[in-house]
N, C-alpha and C positions, 0 to 999 in steps of 0.2 A: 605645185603648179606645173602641168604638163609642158614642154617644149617644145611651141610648135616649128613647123620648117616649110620655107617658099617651098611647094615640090613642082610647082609648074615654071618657076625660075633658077632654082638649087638643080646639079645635075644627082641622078640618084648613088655616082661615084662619091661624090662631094658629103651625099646626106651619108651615106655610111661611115666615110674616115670619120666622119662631125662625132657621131654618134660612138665608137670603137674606142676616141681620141678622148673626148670629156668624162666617158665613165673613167678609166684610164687614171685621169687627172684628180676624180673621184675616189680614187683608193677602191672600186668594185670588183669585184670577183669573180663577176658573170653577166653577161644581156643575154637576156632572153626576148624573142620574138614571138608573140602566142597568136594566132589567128584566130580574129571571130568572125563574126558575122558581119560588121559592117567596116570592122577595120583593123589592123595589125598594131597590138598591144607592144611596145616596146617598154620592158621593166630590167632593171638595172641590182644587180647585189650589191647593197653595201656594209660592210660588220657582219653577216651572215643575213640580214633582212632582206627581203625582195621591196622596192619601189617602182610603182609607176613613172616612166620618162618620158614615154611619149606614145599618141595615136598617128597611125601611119593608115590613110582612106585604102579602101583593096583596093581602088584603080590603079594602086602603087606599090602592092605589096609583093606581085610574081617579078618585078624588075626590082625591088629590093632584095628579095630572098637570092636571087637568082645571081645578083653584084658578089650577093657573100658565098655563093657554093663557086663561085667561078675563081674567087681570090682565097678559097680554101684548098682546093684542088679539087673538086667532088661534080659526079657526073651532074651537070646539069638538065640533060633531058628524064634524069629517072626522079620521081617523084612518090614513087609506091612504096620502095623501101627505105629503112633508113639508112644513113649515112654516115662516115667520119670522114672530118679533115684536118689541116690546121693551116696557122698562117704565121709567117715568119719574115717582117720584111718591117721597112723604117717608112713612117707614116708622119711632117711635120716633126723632127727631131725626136719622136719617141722609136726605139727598140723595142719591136711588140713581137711576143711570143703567145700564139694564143693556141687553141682547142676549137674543132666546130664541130658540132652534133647534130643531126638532122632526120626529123624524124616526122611520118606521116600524120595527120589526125586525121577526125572528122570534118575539120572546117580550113584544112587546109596543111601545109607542113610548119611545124613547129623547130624554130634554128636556134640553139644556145649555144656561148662563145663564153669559153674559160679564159679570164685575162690570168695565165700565169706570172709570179714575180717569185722568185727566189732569192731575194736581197738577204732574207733573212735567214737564209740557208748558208751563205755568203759569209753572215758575220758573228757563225760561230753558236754552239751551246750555249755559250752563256748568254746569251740572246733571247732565249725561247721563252723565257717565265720559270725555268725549274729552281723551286725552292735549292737554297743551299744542300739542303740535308738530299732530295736529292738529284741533284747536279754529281753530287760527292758519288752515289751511288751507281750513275750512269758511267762517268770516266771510268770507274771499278769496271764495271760490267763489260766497256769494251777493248781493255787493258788483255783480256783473257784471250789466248792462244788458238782455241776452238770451243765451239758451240752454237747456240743459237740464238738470234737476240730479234723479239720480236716487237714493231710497235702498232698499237692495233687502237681504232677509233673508229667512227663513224667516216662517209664520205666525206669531204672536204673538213676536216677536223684538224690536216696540216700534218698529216702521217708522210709525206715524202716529203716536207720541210725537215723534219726531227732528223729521216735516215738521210739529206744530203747532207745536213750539219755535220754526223756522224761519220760518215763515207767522207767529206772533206779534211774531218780529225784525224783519222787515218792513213788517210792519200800522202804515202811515203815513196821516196825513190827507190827503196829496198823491198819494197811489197809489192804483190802483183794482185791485184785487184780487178774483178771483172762483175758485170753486174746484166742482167736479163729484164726487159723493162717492156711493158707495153701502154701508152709511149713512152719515150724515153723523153722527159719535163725540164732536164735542165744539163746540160754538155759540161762534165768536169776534165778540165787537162789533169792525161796522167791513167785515169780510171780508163778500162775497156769495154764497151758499154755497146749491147745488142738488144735492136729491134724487134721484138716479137710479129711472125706476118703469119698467123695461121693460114691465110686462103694456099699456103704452100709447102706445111707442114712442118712451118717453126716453130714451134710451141714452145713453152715453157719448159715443158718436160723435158722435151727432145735436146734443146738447147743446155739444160742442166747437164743432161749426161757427156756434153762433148767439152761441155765446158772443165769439167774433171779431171780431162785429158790435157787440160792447158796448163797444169800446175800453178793455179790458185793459193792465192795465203786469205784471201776474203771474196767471199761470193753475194751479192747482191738480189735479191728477187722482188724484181717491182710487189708483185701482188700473190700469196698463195691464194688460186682460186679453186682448187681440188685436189683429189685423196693423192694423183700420184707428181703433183710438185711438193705436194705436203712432206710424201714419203719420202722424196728422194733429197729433197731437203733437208730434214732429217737424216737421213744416213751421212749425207756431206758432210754434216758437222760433226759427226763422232770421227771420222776420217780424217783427221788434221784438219777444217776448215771451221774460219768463221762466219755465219749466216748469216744476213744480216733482210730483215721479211716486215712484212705489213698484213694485218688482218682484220677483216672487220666484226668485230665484237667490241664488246663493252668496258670490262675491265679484267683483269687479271685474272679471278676465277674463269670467267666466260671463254676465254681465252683457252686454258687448259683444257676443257671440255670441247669447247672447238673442235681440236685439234685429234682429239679422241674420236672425237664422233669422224672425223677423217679417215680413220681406220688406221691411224701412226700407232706401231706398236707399243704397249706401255712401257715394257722395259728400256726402246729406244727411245722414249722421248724423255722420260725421267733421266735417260744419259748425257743428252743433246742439250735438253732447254738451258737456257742459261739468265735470261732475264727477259721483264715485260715493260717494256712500256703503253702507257694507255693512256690516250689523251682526248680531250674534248676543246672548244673552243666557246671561247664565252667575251661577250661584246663587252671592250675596256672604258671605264668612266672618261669622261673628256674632263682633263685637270682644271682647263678655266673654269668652268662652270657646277663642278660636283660640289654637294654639301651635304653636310652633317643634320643627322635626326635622331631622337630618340627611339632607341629598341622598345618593341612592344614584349608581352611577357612569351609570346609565343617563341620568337626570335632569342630571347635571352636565354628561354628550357633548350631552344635548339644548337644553339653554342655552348652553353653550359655539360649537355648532356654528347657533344660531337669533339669540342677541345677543351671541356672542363675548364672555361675562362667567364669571366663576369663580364661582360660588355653591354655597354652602357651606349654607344651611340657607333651606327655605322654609317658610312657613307651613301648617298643615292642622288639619281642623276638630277641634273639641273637644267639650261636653256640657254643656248648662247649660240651666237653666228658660226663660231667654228667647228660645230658636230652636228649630229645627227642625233635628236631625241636624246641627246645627254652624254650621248657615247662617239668616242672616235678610236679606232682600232679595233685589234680584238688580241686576247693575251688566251694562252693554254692554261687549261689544267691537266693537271697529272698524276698517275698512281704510277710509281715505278716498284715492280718488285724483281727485288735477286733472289735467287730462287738455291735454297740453299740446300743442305743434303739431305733434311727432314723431308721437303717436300719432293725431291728428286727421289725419295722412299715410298714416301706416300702417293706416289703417282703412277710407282712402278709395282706396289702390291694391291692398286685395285680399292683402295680406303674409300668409306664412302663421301658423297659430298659433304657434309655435317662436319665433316674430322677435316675435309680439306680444308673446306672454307675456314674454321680455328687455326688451321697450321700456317695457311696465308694473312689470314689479319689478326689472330692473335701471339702468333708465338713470331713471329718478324717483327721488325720500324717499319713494316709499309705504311705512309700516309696515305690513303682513303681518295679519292678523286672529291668527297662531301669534305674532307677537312681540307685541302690543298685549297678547294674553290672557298671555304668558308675566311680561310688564315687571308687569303688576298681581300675578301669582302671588309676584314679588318684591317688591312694595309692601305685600304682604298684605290687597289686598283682594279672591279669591278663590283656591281653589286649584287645582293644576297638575290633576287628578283633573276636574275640572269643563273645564280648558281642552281636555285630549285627549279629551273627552267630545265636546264640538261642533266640531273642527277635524279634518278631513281629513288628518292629518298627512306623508301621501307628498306631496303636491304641493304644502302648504306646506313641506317640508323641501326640494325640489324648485324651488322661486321661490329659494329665501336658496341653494342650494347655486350654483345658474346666478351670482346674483347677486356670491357669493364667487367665483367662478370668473375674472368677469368684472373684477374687482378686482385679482385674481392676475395677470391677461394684463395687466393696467396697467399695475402694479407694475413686472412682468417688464422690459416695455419701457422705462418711465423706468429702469430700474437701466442699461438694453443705452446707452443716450442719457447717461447720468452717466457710464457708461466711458470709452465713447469722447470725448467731451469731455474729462476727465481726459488720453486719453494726446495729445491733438492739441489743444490750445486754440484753434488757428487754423482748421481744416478740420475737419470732420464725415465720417467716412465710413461714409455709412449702408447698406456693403453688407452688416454683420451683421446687418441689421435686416429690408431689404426684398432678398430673394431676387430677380436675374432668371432669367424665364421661360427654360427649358430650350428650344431650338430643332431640332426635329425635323424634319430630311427626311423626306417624300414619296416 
C-alpha cells in the first residue's frame, strides 16, 4: 500500500524528514527517488529488496529533489551532471548519517540516499555470522605482523562493516593506524582517517605514498580501484605494514586473478597476500514466522553432494506482521581463505588456473561461500531460495566435486598401501601403485 502525503498542506521540509525518518525506522538501506513521466516514484531498500513507498505528482517533484541537494550540500542550480553529497545532522531524535547521489536521466534527475548504520561494526566480529571454524581463522589472519588482508564482495555486501569490525579489533593505544577512505562511513576515535578529494589531487595513490612517511603499523584502503593503489599496496605490506583493502569480485579465486590482471607483480603479491575474505549477503528468515518442509530429492543430491549430510527438512519463510515476506534482517555468508605457503608458490611461479583453483579448495579448510550459505539453510538462519539466489552454483558445485575427487584418489591409495601391507608385512611392493615408464625404441 503506497503512502500517500497532504502535499498542498504538509510543507515539502516536513514530507522529506517524513519520509528519511520512517524508512530509517524501517531497518532500509536506501530511498531511491526515480522520475517518470507523471510522477516521482519513491521506493525504499529493505533486506536488499527494492519497495515501492510512495508517488510524489511532478508538480512536486523539482521542490522535493531540490529540499534534498540543499540538505546534502550539492549545487542546486546544476542539473546536467551528476552529483555527491551527504547529510549528517539529528532529525526527531534520530542520528542520521547518510550518502546522497544525484544523477541526471531522461525524465528528469534520479536522487538515492544511503541510510548508513554501523552498529554492527560497533559490536564486534563476532557479530557478523562467521562460522566458528572461520571466526578462528580471521582472528589468525589478522594477529599477523605484515601483509595484506583483503575483503572483497559485491556493492553493498557489507565489506566496510567486516573492515570496521576489524580496524576496531585492532585500534590499540600502542598502534598507529591510518586509513585513506572515499568517503570516510564511519569516525573511529583513535584511527587517522583521510578523505580522498581528487578534484585537487588527493588520490588514493598520492595519499599512500605520504602516508608511508608517517610511520604506520596498519594502513587502511577504503577501496583498490586501480593498478597503481593495487601496486603500491602491495609493496606497503611486504615493507613492515599491515593492509588491510576491499575489492569487488566474487570469491577467493576471483580475487587472486583480479589482482593479476592489475599488473601486481607475481612474486610480490605471492609475498604480500596474506588472507581473503569474501562475503555476500543474503535476507535472514524472521524467527516468528519460519517453518519447516520437507526436502525434495533435488535439494537432498544438493546437500548431500556440497556437505555430505542427509537432510531431511529445511526451513523456509512464512507470514507474519513482523517481517517482510518471511524475512527480517540479513546475515553474511562467507569464504574465508589463508593463504598458505603452497599457494603463496603457486601464485608466484605462474600455475595455471586448474592447479590454483585445487590448491584453494582442495588442499585448504576453506568453506565454500555454497557450503557456509547451505550450513546456515540447515541452522535456519536463512533459506536455500536466498542461497542459490546469490551463488554461482556450477563452479561452486565445481570446487567441492574436484575437492571429493581429490579425497577419492586418497582414499584409493591408502586402501592399494593397507593391502599390500596386509599380504607382506615385511616388504612393500609398491609396483601396484606406481607404474614404471613404458620404454620405447627409436
Amino acid at each position: 500500500m503506497l503512502r500517500k502525503f497532504d502535499l498542498e498542506k504538509i510543507p515539502i521540509v516536513e514530507i522529506v524528514n517524513d519520509i528519511i525518518i520512517d524508512a530509517v525506522k524501517r531497518d532500509a538501506s536506501d530511498i531511491h527517488f526515480d522520475p517518470h513521466d507523471n510522477f516521482l516514484l519513491v521506493r525504499i531498500r529493505i533486506d536488499g529488496e527494492l519497495i515501492d513507498y510512495s508517488e510524489i505528482p511532478n508538480a512536486y517533484q523539482k521542490n522535493l529533489i531540490t529540499r534534498i541537494k540543499i540538505i546534502s550540500g550539492m549545487n542546486i542550480t546544476e542539473s546536467r551532471l551528476p552529483q555527491d553529497g551527504a547529510i549528517k545532522t539529528k532529525i526527531k531524535d534520530y542520528d542520521l548519517d547518510l550518502r546522497v547521489s544525484a544523477l541526471p536521466t531522461n525524465k528528469g534527475e534520479k536522487v538515492v540516499i544511503r541510510i548508513l548504520d554501523y552498529t554492527m561494526s560497533a559490536q564486534g566480529l563476532e557479530k557478523l555470522g562467521f562460522s566458528d571454524k572461520n571466526l578462528k581463522k580471521v582472528r589468525e589472519m589478522i594477529k599477523v605482523p605484515n601483509g595484506i588482508i583483503l575483503v572483497t564482495g559485491a556493492t553493498g555486501s557489507g565489506k566496510s562493516t567486516t573492515v570496521y569490525s576489524i580496524l576496531s579489533k585492532l585500534n590499540k593505544e600502542n598502534i598507529n593506524i591510518m586509513s585513506v577512505e572515499d568517503p570516510i562511513e564511519m569516525d573511529i576515535e583513535g584511527i587517522n582517517q583521510i578523505q580522498v578529494n581528487s578534484e585537487i589531487g588527493l588520490t588514493f595513490a598520492n595519499v599512500l605514498r605520504s602516508i608511508l612517511r608517517q610511520d604506520p603499523n596498519i594502513i587502511m584502503i577504503g577501496e583498490i580501484r586501480d593498478t597503481e593503489t593495487a601496486q603500491i599496496a602491495v609493496r606497503a605490506s611486504i615493507t613492515g605494514h599491515l593492509v588491510l583493502s576491499t575489492l569487488h569480485t566474487n570469491n577467493s579465486l576471483t580475487t587472486i586473478e583480479r589482482l593479476l590482471d592489475m599488473n601486481v607483480e607475481r612474486y610480490l603479491l605471492g609475498s604480500a597476500l596474506t588472507g581473503i575474505i569474501s562475503q555476500k549477503l543474503a535476507r535472514r528468515l524472521c524467527p516468528n514466522c519460519k517453518r519447516k518442509r520437507k526436502t525434495i530429492e533435488y535439494e537432498k543430491d544438493l546437500f548431500k553432494k556440497t556437505l555430505n549430510k542427509d537432510i531431511e527438512e529445511i526451513y523456509v519463510p512464512g507470514v507474519c506482521a513482523e517481517c517482510t515476506g518471511g524475512y527480517k534482517g540479513r546475515i553474511a555468508i562467507q569464504e574465508v581463505l589463508t593463504i598458505n605457503e603452497d599457494i603463496k608458490d603457486a601464485i608466484a611461479n605462474n600455475v595455471r588456473k586448474e592447479e590454483l583453483r585445487n590448491l584453494v579448495y582442495e588442499r585448504t579448510d576453506t568453506i565454500t561461500l555454497l557450503q557456509d550459505g547451505l550450513n546456515k539453510v540447515i541452522n535456519g538462519e536463512t533459506s536455500l531460495e536466498e542461497v542459490l539466489k546469490l551463488i554461482e552454483l556450477d563452479d561452486s558445485i565445481e570446487n567441492i566435486e574436484a575437492e571429493n575427487n581429490n579425497l577419492k584418489n586418497v582414499s584409493s591409495i591408502t586402501e592399494d598401501v593397507t593391502n599390500i601391507l596386509d599380504k607382506n608385512t615385511n616388504q612393500i611392493d609398491i609396483s601396484n601403485i606406481v607404474q614404471e615408464p613404458e620404454v620405447i625404441d627409436f
